[in-house]
mmCIF file of the C-alpha atoms, coordinates in Angstrom:
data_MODEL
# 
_entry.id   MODEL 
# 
loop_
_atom_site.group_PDB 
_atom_site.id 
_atom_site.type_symbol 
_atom_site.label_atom_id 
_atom_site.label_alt_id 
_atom_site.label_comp_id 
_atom_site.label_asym_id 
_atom_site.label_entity_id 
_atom_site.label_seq_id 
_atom_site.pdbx_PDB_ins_code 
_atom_site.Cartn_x 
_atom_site.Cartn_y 
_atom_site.Cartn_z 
_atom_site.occupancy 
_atom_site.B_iso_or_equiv 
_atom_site.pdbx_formal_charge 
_atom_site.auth_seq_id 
_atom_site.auth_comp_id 
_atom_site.auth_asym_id 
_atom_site.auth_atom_id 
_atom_site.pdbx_PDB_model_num 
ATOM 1   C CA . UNK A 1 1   ? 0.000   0.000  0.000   1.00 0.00 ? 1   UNK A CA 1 
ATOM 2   C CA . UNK A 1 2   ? 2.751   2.488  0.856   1.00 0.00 ? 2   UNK A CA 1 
ATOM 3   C CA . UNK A 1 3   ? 4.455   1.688  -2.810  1.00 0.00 ? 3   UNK A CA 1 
ATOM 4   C CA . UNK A 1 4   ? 1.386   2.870  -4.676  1.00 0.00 ? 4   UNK A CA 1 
ATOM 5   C CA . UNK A 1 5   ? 0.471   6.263  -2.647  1.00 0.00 ? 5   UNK A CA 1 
ATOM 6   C CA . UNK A 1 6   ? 3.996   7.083  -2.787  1.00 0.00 ? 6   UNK A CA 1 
ATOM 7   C CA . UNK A 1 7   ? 3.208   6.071  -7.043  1.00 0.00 ? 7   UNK A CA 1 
ATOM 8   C CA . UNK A 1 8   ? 0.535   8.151  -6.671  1.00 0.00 ? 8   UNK A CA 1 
ATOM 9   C CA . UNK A 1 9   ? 2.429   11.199 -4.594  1.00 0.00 ? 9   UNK A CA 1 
ATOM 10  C CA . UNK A 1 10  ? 5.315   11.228 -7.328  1.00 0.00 ? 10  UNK A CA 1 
ATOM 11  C CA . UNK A 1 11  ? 2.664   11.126 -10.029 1.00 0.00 ? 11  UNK A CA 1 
ATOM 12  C CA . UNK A 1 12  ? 1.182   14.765 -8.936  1.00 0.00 ? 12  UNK A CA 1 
ATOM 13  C CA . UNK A 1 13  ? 4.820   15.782 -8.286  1.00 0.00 ? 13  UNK A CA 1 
ATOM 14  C CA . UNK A 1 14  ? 6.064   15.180 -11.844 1.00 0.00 ? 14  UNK A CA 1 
ATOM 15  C CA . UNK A 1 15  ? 2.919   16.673 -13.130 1.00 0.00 ? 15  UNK A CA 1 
ATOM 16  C CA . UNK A 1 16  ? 3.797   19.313 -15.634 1.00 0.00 ? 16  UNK A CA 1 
ATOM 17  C CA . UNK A 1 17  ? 0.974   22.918 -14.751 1.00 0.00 ? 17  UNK A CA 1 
ATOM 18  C CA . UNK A 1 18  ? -0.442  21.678 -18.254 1.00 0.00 ? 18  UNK A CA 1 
ATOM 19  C CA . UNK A 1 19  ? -1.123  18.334 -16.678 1.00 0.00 ? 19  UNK A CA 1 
ATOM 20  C CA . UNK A 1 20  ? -2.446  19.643 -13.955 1.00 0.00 ? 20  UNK A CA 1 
ATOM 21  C CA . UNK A 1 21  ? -5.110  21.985 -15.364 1.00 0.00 ? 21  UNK A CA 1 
ATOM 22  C CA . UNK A 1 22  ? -5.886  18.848 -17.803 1.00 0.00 ? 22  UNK A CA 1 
ATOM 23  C CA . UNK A 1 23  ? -6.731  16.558 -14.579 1.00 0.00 ? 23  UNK A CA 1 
ATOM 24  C CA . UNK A 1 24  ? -8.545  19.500 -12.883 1.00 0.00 ? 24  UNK A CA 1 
ATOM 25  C CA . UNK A 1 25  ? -10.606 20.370 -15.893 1.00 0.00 ? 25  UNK A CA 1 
ATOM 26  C CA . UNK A 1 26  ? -11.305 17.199 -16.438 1.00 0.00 ? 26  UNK A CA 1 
ATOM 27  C CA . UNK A 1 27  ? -12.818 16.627 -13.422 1.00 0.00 ? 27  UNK A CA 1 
ATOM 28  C CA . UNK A 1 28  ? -14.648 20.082 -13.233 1.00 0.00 ? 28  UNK A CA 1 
ATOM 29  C CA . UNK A 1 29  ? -16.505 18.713 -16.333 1.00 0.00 ? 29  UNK A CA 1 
ATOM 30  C CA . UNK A 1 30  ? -17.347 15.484 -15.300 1.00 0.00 ? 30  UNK A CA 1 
ATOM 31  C CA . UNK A 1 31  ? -18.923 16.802 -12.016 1.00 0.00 ? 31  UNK A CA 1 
ATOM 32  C CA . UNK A 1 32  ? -21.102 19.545 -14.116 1.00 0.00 ? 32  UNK A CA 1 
ATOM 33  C CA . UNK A 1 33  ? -22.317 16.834 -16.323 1.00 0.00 ? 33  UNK A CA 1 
ATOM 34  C CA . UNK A 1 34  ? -23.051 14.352 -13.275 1.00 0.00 ? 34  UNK A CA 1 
ATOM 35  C CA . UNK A 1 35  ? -25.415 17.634 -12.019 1.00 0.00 ? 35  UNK A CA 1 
ATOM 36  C CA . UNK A 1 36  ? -26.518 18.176 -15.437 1.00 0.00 ? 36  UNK A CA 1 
ATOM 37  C CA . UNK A 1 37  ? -25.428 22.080 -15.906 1.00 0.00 ? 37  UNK A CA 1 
ATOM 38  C CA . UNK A 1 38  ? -24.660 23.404 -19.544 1.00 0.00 ? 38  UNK A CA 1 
ATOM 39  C CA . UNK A 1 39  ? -21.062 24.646 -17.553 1.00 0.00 ? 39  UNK A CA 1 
ATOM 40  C CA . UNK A 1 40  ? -20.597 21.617 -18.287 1.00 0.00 ? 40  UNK A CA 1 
ATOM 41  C CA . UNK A 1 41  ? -19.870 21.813 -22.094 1.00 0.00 ? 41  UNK A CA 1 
ATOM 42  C CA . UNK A 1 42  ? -17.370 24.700 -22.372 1.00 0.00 ? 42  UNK A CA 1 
ATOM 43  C CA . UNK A 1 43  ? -15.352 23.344 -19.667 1.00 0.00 ? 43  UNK A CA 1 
ATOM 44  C CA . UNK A 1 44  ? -15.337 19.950 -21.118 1.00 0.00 ? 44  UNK A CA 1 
ATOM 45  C CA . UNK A 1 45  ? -13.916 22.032 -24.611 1.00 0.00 ? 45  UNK A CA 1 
ATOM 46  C CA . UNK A 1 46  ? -11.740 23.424 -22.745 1.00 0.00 ? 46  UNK A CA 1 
ATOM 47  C CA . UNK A 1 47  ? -10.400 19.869 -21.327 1.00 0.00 ? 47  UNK A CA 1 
ATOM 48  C CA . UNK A 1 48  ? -10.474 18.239 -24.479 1.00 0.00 ? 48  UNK A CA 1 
ATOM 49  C CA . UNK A 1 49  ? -8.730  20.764 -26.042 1.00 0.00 ? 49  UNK A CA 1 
ATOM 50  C CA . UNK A 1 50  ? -5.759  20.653 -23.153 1.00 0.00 ? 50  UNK A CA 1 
ATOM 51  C CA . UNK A 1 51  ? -5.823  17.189 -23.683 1.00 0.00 ? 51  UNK A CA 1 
ATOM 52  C CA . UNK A 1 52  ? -5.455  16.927 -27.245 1.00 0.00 ? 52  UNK A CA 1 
ATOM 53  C CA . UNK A 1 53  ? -2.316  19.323 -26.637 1.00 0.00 ? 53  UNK A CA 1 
ATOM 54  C CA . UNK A 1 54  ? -0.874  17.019 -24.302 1.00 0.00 ? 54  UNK A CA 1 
ATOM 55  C CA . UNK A 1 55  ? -1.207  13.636 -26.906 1.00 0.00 ? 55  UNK A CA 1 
ATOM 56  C CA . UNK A 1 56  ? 0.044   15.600 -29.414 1.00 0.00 ? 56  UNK A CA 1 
ATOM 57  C CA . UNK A 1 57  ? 3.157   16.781 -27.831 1.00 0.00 ? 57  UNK A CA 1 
ATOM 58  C CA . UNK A 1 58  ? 3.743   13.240 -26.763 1.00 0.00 ? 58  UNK A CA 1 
ATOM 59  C CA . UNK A 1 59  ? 3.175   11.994 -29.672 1.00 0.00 ? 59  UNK A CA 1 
ATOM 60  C CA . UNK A 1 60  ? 0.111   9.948  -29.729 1.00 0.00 ? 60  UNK A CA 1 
ATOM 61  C CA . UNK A 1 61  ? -1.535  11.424 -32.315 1.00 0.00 ? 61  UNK A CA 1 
ATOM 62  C CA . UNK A 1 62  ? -4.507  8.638  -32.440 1.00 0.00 ? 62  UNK A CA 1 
ATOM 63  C CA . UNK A 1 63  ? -5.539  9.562  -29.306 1.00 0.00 ? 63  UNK A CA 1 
ATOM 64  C CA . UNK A 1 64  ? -5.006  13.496 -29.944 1.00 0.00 ? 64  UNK A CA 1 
ATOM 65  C CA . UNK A 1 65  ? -7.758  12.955 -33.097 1.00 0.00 ? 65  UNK A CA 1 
ATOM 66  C CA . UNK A 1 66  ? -10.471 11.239 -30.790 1.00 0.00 ? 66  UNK A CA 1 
ATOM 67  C CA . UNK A 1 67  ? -10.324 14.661 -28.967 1.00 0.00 ? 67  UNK A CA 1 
ATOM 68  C CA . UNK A 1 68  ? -11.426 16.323 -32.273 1.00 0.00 ? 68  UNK A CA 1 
ATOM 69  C CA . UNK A 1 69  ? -13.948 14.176 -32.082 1.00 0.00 ? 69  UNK A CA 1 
ATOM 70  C CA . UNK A 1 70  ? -14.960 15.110 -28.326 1.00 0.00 ? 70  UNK A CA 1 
ATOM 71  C CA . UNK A 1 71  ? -14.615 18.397 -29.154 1.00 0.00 ? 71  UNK A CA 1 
ATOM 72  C CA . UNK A 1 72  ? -16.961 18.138 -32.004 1.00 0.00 ? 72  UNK A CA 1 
ATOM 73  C CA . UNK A 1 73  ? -19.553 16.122 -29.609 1.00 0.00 ? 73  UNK A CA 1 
ATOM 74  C CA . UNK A 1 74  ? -19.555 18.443 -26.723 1.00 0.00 ? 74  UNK A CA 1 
ATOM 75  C CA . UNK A 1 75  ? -19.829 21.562 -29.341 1.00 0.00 ? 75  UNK A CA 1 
ATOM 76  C CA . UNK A 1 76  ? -22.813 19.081 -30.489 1.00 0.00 ? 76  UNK A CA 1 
ATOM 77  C CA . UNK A 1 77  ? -24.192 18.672 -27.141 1.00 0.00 ? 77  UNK A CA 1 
ATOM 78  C CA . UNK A 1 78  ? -23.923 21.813 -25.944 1.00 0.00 ? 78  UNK A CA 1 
ATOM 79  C CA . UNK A 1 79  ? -26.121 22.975 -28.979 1.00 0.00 ? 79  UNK A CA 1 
ATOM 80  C CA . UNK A 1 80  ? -28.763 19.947 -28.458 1.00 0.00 ? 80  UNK A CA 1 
ATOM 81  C CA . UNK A 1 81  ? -29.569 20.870 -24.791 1.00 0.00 ? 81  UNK A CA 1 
ATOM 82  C CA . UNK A 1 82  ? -30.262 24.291 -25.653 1.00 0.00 ? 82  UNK A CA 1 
ATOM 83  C CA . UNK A 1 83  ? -32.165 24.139 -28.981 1.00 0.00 ? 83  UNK A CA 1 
ATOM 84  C CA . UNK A 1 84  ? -34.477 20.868 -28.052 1.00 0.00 ? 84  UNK A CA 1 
ATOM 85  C CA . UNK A 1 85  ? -35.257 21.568 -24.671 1.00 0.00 ? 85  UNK A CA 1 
ATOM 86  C CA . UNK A 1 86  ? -38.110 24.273 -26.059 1.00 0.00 ? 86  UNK A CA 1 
ATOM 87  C CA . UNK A 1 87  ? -40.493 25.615 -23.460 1.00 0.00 ? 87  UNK A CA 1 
ATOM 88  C CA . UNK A 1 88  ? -38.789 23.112 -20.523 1.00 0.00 ? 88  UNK A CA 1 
ATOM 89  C CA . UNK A 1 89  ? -36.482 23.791 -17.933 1.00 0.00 ? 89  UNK A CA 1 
ATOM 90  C CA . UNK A 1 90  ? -33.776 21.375 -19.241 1.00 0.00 ? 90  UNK A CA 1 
ATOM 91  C CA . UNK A 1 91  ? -33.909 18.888 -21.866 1.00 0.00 ? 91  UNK A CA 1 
ATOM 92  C CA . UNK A 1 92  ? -35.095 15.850 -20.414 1.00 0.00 ? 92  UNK A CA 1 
ATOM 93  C CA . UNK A 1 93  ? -32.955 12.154 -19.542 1.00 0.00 ? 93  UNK A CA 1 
ATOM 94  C CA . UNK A 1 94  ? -33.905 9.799  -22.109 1.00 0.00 ? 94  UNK A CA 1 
ATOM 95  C CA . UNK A 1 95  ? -33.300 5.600  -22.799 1.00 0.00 ? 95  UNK A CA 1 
ATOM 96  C CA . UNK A 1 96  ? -32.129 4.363  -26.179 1.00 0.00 ? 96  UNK A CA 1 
ATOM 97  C CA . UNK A 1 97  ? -34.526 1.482  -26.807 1.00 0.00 ? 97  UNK A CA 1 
ATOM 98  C CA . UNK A 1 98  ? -33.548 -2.284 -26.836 1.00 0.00 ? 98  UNK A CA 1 
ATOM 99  C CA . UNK A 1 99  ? -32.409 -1.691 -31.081 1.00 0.00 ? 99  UNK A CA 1 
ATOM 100 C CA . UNK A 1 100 ? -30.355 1.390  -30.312 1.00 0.00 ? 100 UNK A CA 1 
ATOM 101 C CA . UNK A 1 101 ? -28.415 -0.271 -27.383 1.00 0.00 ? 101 UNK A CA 1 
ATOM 102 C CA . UNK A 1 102 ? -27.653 -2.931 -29.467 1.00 0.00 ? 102 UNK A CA 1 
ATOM 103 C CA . UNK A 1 103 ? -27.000 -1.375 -32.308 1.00 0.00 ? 103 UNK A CA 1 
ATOM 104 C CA . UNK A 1 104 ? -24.274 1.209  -30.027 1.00 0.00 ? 104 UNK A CA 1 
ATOM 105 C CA . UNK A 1 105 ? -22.434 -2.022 -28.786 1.00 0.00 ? 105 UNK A CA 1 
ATOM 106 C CA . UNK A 1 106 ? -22.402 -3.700 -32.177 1.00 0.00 ? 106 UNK A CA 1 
ATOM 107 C CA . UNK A 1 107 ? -20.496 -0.732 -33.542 1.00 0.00 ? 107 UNK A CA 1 
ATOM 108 C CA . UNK A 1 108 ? -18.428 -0.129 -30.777 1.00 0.00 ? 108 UNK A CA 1 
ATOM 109 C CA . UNK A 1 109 ? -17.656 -3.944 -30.899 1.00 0.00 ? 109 UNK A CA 1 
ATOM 110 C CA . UNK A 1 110 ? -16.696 -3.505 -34.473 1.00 0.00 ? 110 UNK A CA 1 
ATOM 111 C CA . UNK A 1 111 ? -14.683 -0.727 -34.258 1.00 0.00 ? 111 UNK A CA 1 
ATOM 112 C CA . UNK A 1 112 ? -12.767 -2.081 -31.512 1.00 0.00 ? 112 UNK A CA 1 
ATOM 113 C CA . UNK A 1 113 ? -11.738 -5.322 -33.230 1.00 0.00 ? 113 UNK A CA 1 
ATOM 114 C CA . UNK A 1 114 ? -10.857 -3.038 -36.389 1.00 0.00 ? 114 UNK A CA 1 
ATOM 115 C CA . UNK A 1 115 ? -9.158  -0.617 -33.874 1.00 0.00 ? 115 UNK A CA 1 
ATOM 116 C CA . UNK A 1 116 ? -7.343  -3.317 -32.441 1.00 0.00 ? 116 UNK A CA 1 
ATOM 117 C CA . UNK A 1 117 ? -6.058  -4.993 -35.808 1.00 0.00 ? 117 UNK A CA 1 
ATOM 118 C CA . UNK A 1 118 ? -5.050  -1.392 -37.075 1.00 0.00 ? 118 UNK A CA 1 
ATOM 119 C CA . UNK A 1 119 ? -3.096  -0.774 -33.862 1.00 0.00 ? 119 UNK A CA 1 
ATOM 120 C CA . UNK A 1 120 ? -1.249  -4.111 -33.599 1.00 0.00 ? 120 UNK A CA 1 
ATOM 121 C CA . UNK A 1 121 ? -0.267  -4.157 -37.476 1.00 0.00 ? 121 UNK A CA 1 
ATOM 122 C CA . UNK A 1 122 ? 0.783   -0.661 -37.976 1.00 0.00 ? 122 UNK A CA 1 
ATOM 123 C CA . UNK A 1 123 ? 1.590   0.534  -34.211 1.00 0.00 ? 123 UNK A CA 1 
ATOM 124 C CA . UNK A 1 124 ? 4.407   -0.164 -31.403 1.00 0.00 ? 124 UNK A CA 1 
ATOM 125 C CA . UNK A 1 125 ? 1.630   -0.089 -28.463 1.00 0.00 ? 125 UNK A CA 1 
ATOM 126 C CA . UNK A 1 126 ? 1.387   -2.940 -26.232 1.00 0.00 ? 126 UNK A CA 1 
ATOM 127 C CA . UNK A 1 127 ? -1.792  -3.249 -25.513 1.00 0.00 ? 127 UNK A CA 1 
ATOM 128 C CA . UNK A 1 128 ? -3.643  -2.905 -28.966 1.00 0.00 ? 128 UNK A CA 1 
ATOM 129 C CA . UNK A 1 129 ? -6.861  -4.163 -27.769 1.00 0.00 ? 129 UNK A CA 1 
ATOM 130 C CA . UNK A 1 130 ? -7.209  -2.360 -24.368 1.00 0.00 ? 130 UNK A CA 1 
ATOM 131 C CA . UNK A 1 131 ? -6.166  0.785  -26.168 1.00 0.00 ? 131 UNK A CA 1 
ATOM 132 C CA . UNK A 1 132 ? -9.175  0.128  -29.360 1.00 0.00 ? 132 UNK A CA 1 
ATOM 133 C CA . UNK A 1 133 ? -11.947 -0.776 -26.323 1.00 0.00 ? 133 UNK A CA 1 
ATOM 134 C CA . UNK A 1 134 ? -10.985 2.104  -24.612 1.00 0.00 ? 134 UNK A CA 1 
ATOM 135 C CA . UNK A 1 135 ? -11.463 4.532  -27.825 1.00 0.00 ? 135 UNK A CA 1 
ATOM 136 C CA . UNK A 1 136 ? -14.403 3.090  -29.396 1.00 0.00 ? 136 UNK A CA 1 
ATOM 137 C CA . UNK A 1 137 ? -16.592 2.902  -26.210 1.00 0.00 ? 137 UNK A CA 1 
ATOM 138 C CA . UNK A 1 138 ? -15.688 6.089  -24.925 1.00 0.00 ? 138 UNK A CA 1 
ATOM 139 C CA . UNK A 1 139 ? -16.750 7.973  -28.488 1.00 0.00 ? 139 UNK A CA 1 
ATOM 140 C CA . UNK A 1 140 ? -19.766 5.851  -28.005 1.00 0.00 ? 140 UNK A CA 1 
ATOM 141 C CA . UNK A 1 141 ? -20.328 6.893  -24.424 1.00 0.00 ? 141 UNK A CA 1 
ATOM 142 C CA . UNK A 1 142 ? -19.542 10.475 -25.665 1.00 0.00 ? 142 UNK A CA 1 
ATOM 143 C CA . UNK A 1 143 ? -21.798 10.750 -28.102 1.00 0.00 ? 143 UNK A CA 1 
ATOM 144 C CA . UNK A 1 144 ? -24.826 9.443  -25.763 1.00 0.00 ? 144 UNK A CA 1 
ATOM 145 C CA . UNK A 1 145 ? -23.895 11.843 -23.495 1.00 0.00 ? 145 UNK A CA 1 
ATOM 146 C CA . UNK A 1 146 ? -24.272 14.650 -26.006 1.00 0.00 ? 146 UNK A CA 1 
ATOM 147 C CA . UNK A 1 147 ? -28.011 13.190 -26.561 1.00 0.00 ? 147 UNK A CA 1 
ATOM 148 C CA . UNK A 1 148 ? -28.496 12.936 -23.126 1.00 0.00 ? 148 UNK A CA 1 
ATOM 149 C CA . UNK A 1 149 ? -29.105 9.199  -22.988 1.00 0.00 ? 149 UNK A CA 1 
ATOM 150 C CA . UNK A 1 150 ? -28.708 7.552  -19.819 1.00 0.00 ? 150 UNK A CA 1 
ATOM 151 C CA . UNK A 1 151 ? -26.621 4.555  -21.320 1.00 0.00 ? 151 UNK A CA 1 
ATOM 152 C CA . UNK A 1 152 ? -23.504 6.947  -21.475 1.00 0.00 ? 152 UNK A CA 1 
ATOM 153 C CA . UNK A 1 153 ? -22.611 6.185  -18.124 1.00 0.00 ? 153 UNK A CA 1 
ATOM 154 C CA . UNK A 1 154 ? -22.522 2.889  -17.868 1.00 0.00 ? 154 UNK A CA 1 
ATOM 155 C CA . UNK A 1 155 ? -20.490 2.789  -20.875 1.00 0.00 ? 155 UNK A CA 1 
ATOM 156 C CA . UNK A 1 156 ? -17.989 5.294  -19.019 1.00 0.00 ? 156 UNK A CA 1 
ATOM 157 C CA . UNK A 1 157 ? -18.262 2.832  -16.155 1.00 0.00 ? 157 UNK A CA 1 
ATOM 158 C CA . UNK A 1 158 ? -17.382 -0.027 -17.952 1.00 0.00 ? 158 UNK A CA 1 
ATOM 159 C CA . UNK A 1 159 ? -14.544 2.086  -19.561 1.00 0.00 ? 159 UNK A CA 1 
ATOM 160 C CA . UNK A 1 160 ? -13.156 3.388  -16.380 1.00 0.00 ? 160 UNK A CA 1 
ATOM 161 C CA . UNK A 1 161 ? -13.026 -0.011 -14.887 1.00 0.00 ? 161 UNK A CA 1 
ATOM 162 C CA . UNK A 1 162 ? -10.823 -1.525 -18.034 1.00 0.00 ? 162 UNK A CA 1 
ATOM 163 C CA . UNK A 1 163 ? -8.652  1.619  -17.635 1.00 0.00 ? 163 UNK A CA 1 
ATOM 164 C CA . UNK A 1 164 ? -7.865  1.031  -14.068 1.00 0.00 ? 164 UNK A CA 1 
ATOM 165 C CA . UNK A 1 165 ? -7.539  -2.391 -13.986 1.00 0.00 ? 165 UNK A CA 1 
ATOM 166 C CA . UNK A 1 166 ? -4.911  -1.761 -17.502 1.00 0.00 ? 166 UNK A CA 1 
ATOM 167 C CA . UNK A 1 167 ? -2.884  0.849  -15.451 1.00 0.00 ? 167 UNK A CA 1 
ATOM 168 C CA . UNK A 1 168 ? -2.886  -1.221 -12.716 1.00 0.00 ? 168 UNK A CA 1 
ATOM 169 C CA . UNK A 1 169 ? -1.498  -4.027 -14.412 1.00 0.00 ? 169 UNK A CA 1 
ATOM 170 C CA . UNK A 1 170 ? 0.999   -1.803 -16.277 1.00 0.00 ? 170 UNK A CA 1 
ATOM 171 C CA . UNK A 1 171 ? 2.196   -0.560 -12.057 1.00 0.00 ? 171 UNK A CA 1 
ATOM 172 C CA . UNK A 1 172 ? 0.657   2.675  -13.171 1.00 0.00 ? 172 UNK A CA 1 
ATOM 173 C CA . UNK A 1 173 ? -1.027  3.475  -10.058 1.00 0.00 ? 173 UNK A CA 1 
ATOM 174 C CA . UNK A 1 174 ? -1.363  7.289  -10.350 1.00 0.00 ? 174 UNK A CA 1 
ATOM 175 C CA . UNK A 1 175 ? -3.006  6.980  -13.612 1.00 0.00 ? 175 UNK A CA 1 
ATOM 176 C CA . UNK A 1 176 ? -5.175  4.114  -12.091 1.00 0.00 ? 176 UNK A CA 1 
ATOM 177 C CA . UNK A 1 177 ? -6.022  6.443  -9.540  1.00 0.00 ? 177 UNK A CA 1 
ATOM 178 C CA . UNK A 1 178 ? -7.008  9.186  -11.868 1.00 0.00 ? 178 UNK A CA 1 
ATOM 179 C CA . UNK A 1 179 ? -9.537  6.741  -13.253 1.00 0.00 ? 179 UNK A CA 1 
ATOM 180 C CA . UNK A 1 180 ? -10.788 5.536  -9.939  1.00 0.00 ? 180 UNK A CA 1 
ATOM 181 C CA . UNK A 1 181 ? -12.188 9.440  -9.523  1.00 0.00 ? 181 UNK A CA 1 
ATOM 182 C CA . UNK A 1 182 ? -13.851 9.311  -12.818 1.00 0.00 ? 182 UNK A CA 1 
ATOM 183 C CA . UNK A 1 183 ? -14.955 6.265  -12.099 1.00 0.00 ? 183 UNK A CA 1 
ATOM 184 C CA . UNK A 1 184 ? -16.625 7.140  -8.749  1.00 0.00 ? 184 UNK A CA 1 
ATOM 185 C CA . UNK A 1 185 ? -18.016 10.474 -10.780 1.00 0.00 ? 185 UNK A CA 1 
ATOM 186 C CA . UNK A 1 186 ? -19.470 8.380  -13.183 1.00 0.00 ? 186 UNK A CA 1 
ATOM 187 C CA . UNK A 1 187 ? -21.207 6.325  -10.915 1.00 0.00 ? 187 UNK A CA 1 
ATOM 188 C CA . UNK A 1 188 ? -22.752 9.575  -8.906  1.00 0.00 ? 188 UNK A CA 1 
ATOM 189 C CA . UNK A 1 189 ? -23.557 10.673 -12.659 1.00 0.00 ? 189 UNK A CA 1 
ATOM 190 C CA . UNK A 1 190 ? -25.317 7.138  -12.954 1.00 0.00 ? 190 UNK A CA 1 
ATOM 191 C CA . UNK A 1 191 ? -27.729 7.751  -9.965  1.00 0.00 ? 191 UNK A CA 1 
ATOM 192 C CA . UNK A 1 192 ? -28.123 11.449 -10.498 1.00 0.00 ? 192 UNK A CA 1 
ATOM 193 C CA . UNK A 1 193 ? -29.529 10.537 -14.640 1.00 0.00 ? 193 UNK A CA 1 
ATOM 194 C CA . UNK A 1 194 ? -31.304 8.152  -13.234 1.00 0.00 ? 194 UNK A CA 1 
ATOM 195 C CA . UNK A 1 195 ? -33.688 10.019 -10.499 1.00 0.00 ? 195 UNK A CA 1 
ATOM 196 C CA . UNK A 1 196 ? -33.471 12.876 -13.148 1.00 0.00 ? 196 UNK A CA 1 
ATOM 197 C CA . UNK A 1 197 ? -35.355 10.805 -15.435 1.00 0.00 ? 197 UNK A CA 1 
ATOM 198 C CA . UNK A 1 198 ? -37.299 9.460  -13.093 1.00 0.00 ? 198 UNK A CA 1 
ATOM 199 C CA . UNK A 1 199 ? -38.679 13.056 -12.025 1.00 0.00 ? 199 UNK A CA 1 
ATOM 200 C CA . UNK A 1 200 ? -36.814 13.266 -8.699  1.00 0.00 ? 200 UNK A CA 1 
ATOM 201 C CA . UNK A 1 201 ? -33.716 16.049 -9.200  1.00 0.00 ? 201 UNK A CA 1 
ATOM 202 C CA . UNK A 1 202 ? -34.026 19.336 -11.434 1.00 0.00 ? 202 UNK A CA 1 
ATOM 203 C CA . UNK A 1 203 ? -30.593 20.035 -12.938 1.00 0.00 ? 203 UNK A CA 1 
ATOM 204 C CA . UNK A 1 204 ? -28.275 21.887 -10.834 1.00 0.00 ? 204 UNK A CA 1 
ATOM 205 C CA . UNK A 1 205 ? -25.497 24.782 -12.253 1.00 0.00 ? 205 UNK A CA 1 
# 
């Protein structure tokens, strides 16, 4: 236990003040999103954004292009809440029905395995398939998010979990940890959707 907060203490310490605005953005926008608030959109550009920086300077540019498409989603999303909430408070939780969920994990599936293939032919990364999975379901989750579907966060849980459990594997216990937060976020974000759609909580922010 003491080797992986001490991992975890010399992660933050050999954060870079780009890093650091990345991890606290990121987490700004996940809790505005949990509460439902339209904050929530142009601090999640401005994560994505600080994000795709950091891949690109460190040379992953696959992962730098998934935040265009973020970017593109939340500058999607952002538009969608607004515009289709009409005369109502907020635009309202929704389900995808039976079809659309299966039709989300059939593509996902399929662009993992292609994602996968791609990475392991023409790439050095060790972990092809973790890296694919990770990708495709989070663009899924992202884009369910930006329709305000309640499937995105189980999709982000399920994502958060392979990340941690990849990082852990790899001794990369401050980036583990990272995950653990979104994880727990996501979870919050879960229940919170969920009594949303249920009529319990207004949106918040």
């Amino acid at each position: 236990m003491k080797e992986i907060l001490l991992n975890i203490r010399d992660g933050f310490a050999g954060s870079t003040p780009l890093d650091l605005l990345n991890l606290a953005l990121g987490v700004a926008g996940v809790v505005l999103m949990v509460r439902r608030s339209l904050w929530a959109f142009p601090i999640g550009l401005l994560a994505v954004s600080v994000q795709g920086v950091l891949f690109f300077e460190n040379r992953f540019y696959a992962d730098a292009t998934v935040q265009v498409f973020f970017f593109a989603a939340l500058a999607y999303g952002w538009w969608h809440w607004v515009r289709d909430k009409g005369a109502a408070p907020e635009l309202p939780v929704t389900r995808q029905s039976w079809r659309g969920r299966a039709l989300t994990l059939a593509l996902a599936g399929a662009a993992t395995v292609c994602g996968a293939l791609v990475l392991a032919r023409w790439t050095p990364s060790v972990m092809p398939r973790r890296d694919a999975f990770i990708a495709a379901f989070s663009v899924a989750a992202q884009a369910l998010q930006a329709r305000k579907r309640i499937e995105n966060w189980p999709l982000w849980t399920v994502v958060n979990l392979v990340a941690i459990a990849s990082y852990w594997q790899a001794t990369m216990a401050f980036t583990a940890f990272l995950y653990g937060i979104y994880l727990v976020l996501g979870l919050l974000g879960w229940r919170e959707w969920w009594r949303a759609m249920k009529g319990a909580t207004p949106a918040r922010g």
